[in-house]
N, C-alpha and C positions, 0 to 999 in steps of 0.2 A: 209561227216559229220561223224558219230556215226553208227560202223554196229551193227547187233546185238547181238554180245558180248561185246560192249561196247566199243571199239576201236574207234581213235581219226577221221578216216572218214571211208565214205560211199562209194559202185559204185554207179554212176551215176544213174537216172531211167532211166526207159526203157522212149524211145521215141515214142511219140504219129502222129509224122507226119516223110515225109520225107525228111533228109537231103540237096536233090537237091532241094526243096522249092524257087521259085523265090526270097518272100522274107527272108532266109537267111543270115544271117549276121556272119560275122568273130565274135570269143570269144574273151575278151583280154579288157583293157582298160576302165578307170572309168564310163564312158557314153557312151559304148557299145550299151547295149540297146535301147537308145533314136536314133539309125541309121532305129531303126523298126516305121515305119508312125503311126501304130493303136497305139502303146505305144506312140508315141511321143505326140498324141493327151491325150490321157488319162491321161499323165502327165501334160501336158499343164493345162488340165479342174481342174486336182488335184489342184496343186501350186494355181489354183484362191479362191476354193471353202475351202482348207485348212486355207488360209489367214485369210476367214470370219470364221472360224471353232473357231482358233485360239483368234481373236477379239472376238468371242463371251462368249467363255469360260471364259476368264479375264472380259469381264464386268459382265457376271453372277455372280462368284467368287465376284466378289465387289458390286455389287449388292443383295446378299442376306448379307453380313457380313454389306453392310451399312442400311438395313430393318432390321436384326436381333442385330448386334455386339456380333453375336456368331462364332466363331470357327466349333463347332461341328454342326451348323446347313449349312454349307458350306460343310462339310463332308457328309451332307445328301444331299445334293442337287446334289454332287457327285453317292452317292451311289446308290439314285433314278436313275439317269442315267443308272448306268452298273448292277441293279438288272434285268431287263427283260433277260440279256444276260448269267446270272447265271441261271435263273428261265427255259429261254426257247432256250440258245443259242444252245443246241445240233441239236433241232428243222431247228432251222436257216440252218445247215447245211447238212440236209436233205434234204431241198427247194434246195439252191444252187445244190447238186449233180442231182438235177434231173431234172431242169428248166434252160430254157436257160437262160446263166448269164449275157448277154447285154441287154438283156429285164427287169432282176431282176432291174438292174442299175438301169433303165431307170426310173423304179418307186418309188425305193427309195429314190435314190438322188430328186425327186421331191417333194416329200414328207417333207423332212431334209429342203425343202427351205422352204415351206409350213408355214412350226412350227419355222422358224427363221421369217419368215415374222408374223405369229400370235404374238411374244413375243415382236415384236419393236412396234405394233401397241398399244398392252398393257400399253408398258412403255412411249412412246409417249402420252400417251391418260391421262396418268396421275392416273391411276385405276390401276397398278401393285401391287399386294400382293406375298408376299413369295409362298404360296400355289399354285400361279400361274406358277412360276418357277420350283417348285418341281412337277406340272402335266406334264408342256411343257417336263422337262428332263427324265420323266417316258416313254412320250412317243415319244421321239429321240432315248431313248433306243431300246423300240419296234422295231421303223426301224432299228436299228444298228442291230438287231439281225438276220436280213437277209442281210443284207448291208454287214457287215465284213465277213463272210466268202467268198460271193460272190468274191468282189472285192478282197480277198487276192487270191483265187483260178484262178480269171480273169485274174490273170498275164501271167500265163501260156498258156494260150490261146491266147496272144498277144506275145508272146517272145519266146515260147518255153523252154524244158527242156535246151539246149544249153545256152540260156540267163538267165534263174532264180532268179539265187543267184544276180546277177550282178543288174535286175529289181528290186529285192525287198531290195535293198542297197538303189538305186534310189529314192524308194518309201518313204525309212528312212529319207532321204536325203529332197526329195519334201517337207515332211510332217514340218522336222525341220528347213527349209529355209523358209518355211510360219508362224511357230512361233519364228522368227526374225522380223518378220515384222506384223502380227498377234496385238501383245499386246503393239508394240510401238503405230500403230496406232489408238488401244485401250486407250489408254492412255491420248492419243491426246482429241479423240472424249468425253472419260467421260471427261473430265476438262473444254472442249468449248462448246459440244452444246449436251452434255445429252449422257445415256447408250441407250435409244432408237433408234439413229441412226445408233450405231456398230453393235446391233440386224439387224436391214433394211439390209444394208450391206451387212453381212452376209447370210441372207436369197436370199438376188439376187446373191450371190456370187454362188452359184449351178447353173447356170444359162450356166457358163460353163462348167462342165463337163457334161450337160445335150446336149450341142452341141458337143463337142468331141465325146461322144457316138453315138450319130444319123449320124456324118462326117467319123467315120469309115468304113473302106472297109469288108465287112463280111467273102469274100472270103479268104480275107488272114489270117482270124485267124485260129490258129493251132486246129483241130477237138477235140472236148471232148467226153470224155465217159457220153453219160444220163445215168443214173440211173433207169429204167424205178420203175413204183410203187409197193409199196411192204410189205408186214409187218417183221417186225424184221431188219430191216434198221438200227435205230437208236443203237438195241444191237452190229447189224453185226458189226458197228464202232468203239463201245466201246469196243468188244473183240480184232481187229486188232490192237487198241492202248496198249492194255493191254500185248498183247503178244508179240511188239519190243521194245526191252530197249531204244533204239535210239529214240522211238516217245517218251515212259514215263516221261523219266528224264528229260528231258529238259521242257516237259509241266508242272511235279510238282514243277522244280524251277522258272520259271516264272509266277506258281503260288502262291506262295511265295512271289517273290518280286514286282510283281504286285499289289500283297492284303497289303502287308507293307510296302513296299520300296519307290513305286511311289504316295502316296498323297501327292504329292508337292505344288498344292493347299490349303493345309490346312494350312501344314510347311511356305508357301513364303505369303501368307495373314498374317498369324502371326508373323512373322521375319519382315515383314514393317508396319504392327499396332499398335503392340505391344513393343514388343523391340528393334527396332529402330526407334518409333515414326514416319515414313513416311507415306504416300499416298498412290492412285494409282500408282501416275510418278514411285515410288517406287517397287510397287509391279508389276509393266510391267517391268521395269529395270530387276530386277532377273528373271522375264521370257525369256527376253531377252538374259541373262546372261546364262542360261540354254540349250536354242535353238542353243545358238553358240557353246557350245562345243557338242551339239547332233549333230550337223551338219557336226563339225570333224568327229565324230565320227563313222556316215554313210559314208561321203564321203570316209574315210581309208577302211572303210568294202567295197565298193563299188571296191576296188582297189584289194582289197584278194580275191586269186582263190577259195580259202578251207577256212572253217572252222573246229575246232578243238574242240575237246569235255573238253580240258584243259583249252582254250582261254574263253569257256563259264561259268567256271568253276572260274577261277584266277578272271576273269572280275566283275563276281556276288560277290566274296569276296572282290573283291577291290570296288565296289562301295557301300560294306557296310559299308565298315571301312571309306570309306570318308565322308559318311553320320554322323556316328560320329564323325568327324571332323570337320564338319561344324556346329554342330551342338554346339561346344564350342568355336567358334569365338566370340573372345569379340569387333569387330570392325568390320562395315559392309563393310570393303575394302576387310578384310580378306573372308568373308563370301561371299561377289561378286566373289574374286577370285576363293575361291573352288565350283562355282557354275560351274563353266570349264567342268574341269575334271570330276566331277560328271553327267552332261551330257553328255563327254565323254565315259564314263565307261560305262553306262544305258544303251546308246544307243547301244555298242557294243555287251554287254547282248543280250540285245531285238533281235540283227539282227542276233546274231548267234543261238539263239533259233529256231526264226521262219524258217531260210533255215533250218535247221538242219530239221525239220520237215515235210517241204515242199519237199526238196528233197528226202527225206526217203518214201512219201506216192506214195503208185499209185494213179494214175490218177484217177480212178472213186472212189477212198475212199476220195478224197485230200478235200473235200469241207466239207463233216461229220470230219474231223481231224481237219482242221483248226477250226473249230466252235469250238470243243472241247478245243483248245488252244486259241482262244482268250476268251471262254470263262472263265476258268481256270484264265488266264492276267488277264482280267479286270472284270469277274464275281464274284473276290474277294473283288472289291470296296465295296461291300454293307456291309458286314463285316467289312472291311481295316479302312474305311472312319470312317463311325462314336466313332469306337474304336480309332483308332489316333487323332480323332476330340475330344473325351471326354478326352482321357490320356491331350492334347495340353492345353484344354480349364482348367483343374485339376491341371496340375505338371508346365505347362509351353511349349512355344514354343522349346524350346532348350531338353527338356525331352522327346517331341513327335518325334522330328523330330532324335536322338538319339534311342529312340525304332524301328522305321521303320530299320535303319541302322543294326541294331544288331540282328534281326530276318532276316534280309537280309544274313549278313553273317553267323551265325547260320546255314541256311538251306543249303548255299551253301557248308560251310565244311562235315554238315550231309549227304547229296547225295554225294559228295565226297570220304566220306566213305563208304556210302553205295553200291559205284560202286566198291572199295577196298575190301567187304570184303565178298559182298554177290553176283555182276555179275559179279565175273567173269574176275577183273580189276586187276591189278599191277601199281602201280607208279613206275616211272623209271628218275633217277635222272643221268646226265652226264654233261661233258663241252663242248661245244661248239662255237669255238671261243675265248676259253677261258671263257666264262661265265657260270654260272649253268643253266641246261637246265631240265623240268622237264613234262613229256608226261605220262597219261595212256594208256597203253598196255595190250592185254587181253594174260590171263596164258597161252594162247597156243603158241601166238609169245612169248611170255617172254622163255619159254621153249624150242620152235627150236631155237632159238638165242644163251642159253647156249650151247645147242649143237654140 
């Protein structure tokens, strides 16, 4: 990735186990990882319980817009979700570094089913209120906020430093193959027999990763560093981030384009309600629409040995600018089409942020880091949301979904410069192949290279 002069990768981390590891597996190859048993299962339980993830999301989305026919109260029921992980995600990753993280699972994912099974019993029963929605997502947040860094850190304890990058493609991949299928089936369920059964659903869909956990071999995961207990933990994390540029930048740009870029719930409820007159079938369509090109999107990342601090960089600016683009489609063909490539883009953002990150931390910081960055990602919703929700609901869908874009690329060119002029960075332009080829380089290579 990013060392810390800013340079386009990283060494490797140190490794936490040995080599000669029975189970070991060769580098190389899209689905590398899933050759390891404990990841195969863990992905398995994912793909089920993201499916219901996915269907639930879409029918709440349409569910509070058809209780309210607000825009911005859809941004709240967003923001309600990812406030605990703004409020308390640093927390979260405290927990993670210092408790065993199959255990963590064990109890949150159980939990996550718990409050999908309380929300379908609601809606089923015929007594669902808005208020009830926005409690349920307050507290899924809660768990979320020991949940995500757990399982982003769990990888490595299933795969190893060796597999990493290549798992957490996978993961992108898992995540956007089950919103393909997610909000079709969404779709389905509100039209025939009610939102209350996609909730049900859902809430039983944790059912499997709750068995892949327990059907894991214990012995073969890769050893972690505990954390044992401490005070000044939560600073100790926040000065190690503070002092690699490689952790920094890529956490404040995906905080950025988490907090603007991604309320696509707001944007695709509005774009099939409002201006172009559609339904759900409509607004599961461009989820649909979305998933397939995130899907590319991981699978190509899945397939890249490196990531690159340019790749993260070009990627954040090109999915801002399409964002404006789509955002002046005057025909919902055009606007299906660029929903492609805009999950293409996202998605490549997203995965080159998090290895970057991932592979940058040690091992006993990686669980306080992570929390920091997905808090950052999605700690911004509570902010992002209702602010895009009010601009959508005031200016229009095409105005809203246009600001997200342009504060996306905005921040991207900004940190662009910022690596230009203040750590440390050089752009360097050449051809390659004959094409313009365009890398940052830190002044020191810039300078033995004139040399």
């Amino acid at each position: 990735m990013s060392t810390g002069s800013g340079a386009d990768s990283a060494p490797a981390p140190k490794s936490t186990h040995d080599s000669t590891t029975p189970h070991a597996v060769k580098t190389g190859g899209t689905f590398s990882s899933l050759k390891i048993r404990n990841y195969r299962l863990f992905a398995t339980g994912a793909v089920v319980s993201n499916t219901g993830t996915w269907m639930s999301r879409v029918t709440q989305d349409w569910l509070v817009l058809s209780l309210t026919g607000s825009s911005a109260a859809v941004g709240i029921t967003t923001a309600l979700q990812f406030l605990p992980m703004l409020l308390f995600g640093l927390y979260g990753g405290v927990i993670a570094d210092r408790c065993p993280k199959r255990l963590l699972l064990l109890v949150t994912q159980a939990a996550m089913g718990l409050l999908g099974v309380s929300l379908a019993v609601l809606t089923l029963s015929g007594h669902v209120q808005v208020w009830h929605v926005y409690l349920i997502a307050f507290l899924l947040g809660m768990v979320t906020v020991v949940d995500n860094p757990t399982r982003q850190s769990f990888v490595s304890e299933m795969v190893g430093p060796d597999q990493l990058r290549n798992a957490v493609s996978l993961n992108s991949a898992n995540f956007q193959s089950a919103r393909l299928i997610g909000p079709a089936v969404a779709g389905v369920l509100i039209t025939t027999v009610g939102s209350g059964w996609a909730f049900m659903l859902n809430g039983l869909s944790f059912l499997a990763p709750l068995a892949g956990l327990l059907l894991m071999r214990q012995h073969e995961l890769h050893k972690s560093v505990r954390v044992p207990r401490g005070k000044g933990q939560l600073r100790e994390g926040l000065r190690y981030v503070r002092g690699r540029p490689e952790l920094i930048w890529p956490i404040v740009l995906v905080g950025f384009i988490g907090t603007f870029g991604f309320n696509f719930p707001i944007w695709l409820t509005a774009f099939a309600h409002q201006v172009f007159d559609g339904g759900a079938g409509m607004y599961a369509y461009f989820n649909i629409l979305l998933a397939a090109g995130s899907l590319a999107g991981a699978l190509l990342a899945a397939r890249r040995r490196s990531s690159r601090l340019r790749l993260l960089l070009l990627a954040a600016m090109g999915f801002g600018l399409l964002e404006i683009a789509v955002s002046l489609s005057p025909s919902v063909w055009l606007f299906s089409l660029l929903l492609l490539p805009i999950g293409m883009i996202g998605l490549t953002t997203n995965i080159s942020a998090n290895t970057t990150v991932q592979m940058a931390s040690d091992p006993e910081m990686r669980g306080r880091v992570m929390s920091l960055y997905m808090m950052v990602f999605v700690g911004g919703t509570p902010v992002g949301g209702p602010l895009l929700g009010w601009v959508t609901d005031t200016y229009g869908a095409r105005v809203g979904f246009a600001t997200g874009g342009a504060v996306s690329l905005l921040a991207a060119a900004v940190i662009g410069l910022v690596l230009i002029r203040v750590a440390g960075v050089r752009v360097r332009f050449d051809l390659r192949g004959g094409r313009p080829h365009m890398e940052f380089v830190p002044k020191e290579r810039e300078l033995t290279t004139a040399a």
